[in-house]
N, C-alpha and C positions, 0 to 999 in steps of 0.2 A: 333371284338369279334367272337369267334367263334360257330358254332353253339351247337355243344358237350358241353361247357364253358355254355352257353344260357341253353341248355334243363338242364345242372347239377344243376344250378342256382335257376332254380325252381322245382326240382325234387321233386316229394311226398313224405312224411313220414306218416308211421300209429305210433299212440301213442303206446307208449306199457306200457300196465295196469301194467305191474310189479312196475312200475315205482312211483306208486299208492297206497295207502297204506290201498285198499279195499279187501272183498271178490271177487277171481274169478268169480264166477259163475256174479255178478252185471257187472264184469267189461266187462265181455261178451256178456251179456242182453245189456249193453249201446255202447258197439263196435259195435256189428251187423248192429245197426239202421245206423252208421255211414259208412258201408260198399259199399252200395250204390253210394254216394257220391263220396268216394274214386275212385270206379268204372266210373264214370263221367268224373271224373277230370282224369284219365287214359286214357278216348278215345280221351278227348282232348290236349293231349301233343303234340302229331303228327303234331295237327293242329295250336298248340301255337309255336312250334318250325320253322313249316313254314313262321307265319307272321311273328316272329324275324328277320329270315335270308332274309326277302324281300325286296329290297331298297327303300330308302323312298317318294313314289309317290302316285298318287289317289288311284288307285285298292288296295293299300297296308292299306291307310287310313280305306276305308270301310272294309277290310278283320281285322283288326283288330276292329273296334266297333262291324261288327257281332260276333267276338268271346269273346270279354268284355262282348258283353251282354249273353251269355251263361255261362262266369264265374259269371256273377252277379244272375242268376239263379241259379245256383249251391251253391253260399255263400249264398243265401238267404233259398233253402233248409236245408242248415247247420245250420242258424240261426233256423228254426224252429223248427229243431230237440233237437237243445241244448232247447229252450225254453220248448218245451212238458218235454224234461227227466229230466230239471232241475226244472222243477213246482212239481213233483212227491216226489223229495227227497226235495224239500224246505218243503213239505207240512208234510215230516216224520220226517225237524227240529225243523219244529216249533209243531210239536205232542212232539216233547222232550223236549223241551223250556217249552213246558205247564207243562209239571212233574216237572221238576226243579224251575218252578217259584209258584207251588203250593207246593211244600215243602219246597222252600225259605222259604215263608215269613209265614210260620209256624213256622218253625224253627225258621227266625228273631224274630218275638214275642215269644217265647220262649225263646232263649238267652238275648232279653232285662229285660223279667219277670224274669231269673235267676241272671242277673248283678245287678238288683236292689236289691236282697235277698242280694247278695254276697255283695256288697257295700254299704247296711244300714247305716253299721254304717259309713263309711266314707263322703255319703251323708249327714247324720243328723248334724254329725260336720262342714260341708261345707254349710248346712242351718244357725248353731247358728253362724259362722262367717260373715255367710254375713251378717245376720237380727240387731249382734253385732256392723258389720263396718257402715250398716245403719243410727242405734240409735246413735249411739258417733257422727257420720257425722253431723246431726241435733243438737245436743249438741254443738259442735266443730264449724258449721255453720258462726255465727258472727265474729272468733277471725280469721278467714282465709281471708286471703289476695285476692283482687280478682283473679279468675282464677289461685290460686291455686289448686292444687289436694291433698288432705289428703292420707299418705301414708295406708299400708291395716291395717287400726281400730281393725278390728274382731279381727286380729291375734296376737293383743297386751296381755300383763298382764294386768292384774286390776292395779298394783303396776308402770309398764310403761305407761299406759295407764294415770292415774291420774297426772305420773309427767311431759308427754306430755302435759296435759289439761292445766296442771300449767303454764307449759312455754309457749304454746299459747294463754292462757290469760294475763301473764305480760308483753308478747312482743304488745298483743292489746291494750292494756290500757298503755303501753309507746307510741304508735305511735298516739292514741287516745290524751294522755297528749303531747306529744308534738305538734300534729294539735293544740289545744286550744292554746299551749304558742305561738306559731306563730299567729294566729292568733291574740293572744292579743297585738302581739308585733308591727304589720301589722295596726293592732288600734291605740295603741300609737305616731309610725311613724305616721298615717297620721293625728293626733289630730295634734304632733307637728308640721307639715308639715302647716295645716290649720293657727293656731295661727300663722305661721312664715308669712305668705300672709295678716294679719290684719294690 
């Protein structure tokens, strides 16, 4: 590799706030700080491009950790610069965050207090259905099968509703009358069963 190839490789780039979709003037106030840095990491390209092209022996080992550790000084300057400039504007999103979450939920209780106005009446009808599919459910109770589930009660006619009750009380009372004839029958079989062993 060569060393032209090496120093392109890692060549600096500055950001460019255009790029950015801030006010100039911030994105200059926050470039500047970064300016420094830039300048750092410029004096030492000279010296990064020389341990590259060095072949790979002791002296070459240590010339490369002492220059790691002044890139790691320099990213770590980076790092605290982002930290200060980014604690500045976290602290002016969350001062907007505050506005919006204080007229959120203003506003929330206010559209729920209007949706309940607006939907009175469709509420009230969706109370008398339920409190209706309730009451019939308890009525309906005994003639149901176990773990059945009663279709929706509320939403019936009085006129369906009644001829529903009807047919789930003769279907109860035939499954009720034929338990008993089995059983009587179950009786019988084993009277004659008994008498046939005497």
């Amino acid at each position: 590799m060569e060393t032209k190839q090496i120093a392109k490789e890692y060549e600096l780039v500055q950001v460019n706030s255009k790029e950015f979709k801030i006010e100039k003037s911030v994105a200059d106030k926050i470039g500047k700080k970064f300016i420094p840095i830039f300048n750092d990491m410029t004096e030492l390209e000279n010296e990064l491009v020389e341990v590259i092209s060095l072949p790979m022996e002791k002296e070459t080992f240590v010339k490369a950790k002492a220059l790691r550790n002044k890139y790691v000084k320099v990213r770590t300057k980076t790092a605290g610069i982002h930290k200060d400039e980014k604690a500045q504007y976290r602290e002016v999103g969350l001062y907007i965050d505050a506005w919006k979450n204080a007229h959120g939920k203003v506003t929330k209780l206010i559209e729920t207090k209007l949706s309940d106005i607006e939907k009175y009446e469709e509420n009230l009808k969706a109370e008398a259905i339920a409190t209706l599919h309730k009451n019939r459910s308890l009525i309906l109770g005994k003639f149901l099968e176990d773990g059945a589930t009663p279709p929706p009660l509320g939403e019936m006619t009085d006129e369906i509703w009644n001829g529903f009750l009807n047919g789930m009380e003769l279907a109860y009372n035939k499954r009720e009358e034929k338990i008993k004839v089995d059983a009587e029958r179950e009786k019988q079989e084993l009277i004659i069963k008994t008498e046939n062993l005497d």
